[in-house]
C-alpha positions in Angstrom: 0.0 0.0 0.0 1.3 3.2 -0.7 -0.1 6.9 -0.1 1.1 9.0 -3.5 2.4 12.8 -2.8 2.1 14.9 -6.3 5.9 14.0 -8.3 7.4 11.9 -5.9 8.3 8.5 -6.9 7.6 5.6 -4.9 9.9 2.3 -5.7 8.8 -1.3 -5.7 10.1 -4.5 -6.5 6.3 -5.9 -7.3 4.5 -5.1 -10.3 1.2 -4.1 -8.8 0.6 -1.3 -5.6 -2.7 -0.4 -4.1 -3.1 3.3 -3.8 -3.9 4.1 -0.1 -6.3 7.2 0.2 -5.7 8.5 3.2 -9.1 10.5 4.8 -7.5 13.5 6.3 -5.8 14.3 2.4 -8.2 12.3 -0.1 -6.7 12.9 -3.9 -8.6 15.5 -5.2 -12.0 15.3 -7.4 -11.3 15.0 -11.3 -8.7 13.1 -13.0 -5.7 12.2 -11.8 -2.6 11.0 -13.8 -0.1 8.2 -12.9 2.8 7.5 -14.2 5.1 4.3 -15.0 8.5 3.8 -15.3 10.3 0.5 -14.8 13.8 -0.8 -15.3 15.9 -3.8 -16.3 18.9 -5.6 -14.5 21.2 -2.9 -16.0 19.0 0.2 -14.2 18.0 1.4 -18.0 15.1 3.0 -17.8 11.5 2.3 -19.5 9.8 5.1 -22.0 7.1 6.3 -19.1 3.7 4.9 -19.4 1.0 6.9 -18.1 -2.7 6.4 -17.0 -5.6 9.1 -15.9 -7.8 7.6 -13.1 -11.3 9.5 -13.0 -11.6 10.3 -9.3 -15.9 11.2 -8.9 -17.7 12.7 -5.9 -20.5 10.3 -5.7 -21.6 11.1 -2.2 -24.7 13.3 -2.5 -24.9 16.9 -1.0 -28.4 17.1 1.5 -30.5 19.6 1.4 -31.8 21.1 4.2 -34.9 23.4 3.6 -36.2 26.0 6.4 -38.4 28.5 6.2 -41.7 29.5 8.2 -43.7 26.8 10.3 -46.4 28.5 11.8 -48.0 29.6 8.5 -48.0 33.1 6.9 -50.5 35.8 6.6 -52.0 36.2 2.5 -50.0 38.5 0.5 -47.2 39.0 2.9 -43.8 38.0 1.4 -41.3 35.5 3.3 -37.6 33.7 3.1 -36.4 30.4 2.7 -33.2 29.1 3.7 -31.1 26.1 2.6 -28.1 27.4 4.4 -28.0 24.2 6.5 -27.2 22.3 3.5 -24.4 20.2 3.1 -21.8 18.2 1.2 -19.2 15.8 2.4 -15.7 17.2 2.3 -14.0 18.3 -0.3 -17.4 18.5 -1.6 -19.2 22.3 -1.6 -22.8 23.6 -2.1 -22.4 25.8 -5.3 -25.9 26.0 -6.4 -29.4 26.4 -4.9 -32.5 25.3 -7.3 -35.7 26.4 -5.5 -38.7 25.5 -6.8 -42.3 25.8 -5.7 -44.3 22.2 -6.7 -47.8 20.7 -6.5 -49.3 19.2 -3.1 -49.9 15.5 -3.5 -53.7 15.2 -3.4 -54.9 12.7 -0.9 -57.4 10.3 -2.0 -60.7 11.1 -0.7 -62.1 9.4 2.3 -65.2 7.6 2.1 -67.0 4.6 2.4 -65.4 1.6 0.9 -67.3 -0.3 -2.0 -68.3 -3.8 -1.2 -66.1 -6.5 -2.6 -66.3 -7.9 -5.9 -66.9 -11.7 -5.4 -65.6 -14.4 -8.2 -68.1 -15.2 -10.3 -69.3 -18.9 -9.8 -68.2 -21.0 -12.9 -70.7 -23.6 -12.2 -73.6 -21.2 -11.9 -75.1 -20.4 -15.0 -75.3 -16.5 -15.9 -78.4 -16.6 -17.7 -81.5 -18.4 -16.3 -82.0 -21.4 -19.1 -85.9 -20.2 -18.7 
């Protein structure tokens, strides 16, 4: 395991390492390039080989929404606030989208219609009369 610092090398004698993320200094969000160089009994040195690894935020943000409880009086204006919001570092709120959208309408409540019952496939529909 090994935690990479930006342009320092870091020398092994196995051809695979696992990169160690450390929490306190995560590698940043977007891509991040690696680089390869290896060498022969003789110490000559490989052409580099490099790869870009893709590192993506895909912890969401939460929103937090307040704004007034207790109701407000018609035609008076009032604020909302979704400064309790947030992101998991490194993350960062950088954009509110407010939006006012429908209530969900409740069914209505009242009395419930009677079961439909199977019909009876050995009773005859019509009476053979």
């Amino acid at each position: 395991m090994a935690e990479f610092k930006l342009n320092t090398p870091i020398e092994t004698s196995d051809p695979t390492i696992e990169v160690t993320v450390s929490t306190t200094d995560p590698l940043p969000i977007g891509p991040v390039r690696f680089q390869l160089v290896v060498f022969d009994e003789q110490n000559n040195p490989s052409i580099p080989a490099f790869l870009e690894v893709t590192i993506r935020d895909t912890q969401l943000p939460t929103a937090v929404l307040d704004g007034p409880r207790e109701g407000v009086e018609f035609g008076q204006s009032f604020s909302l606030s979704g400064e309790r919001s947030s992101d998991v570092e490194p993350g960062k709120i950088v954009r509110y989208e407010w939006t006012m959208v429908p209530i969900a309408e409740r069914p209505p409540i009242g009395p419930l219609r009677p079961p439909i019952r199977p019909l009876n496939p050995l009773r005859p529909l019509i009476d053979p009369q």
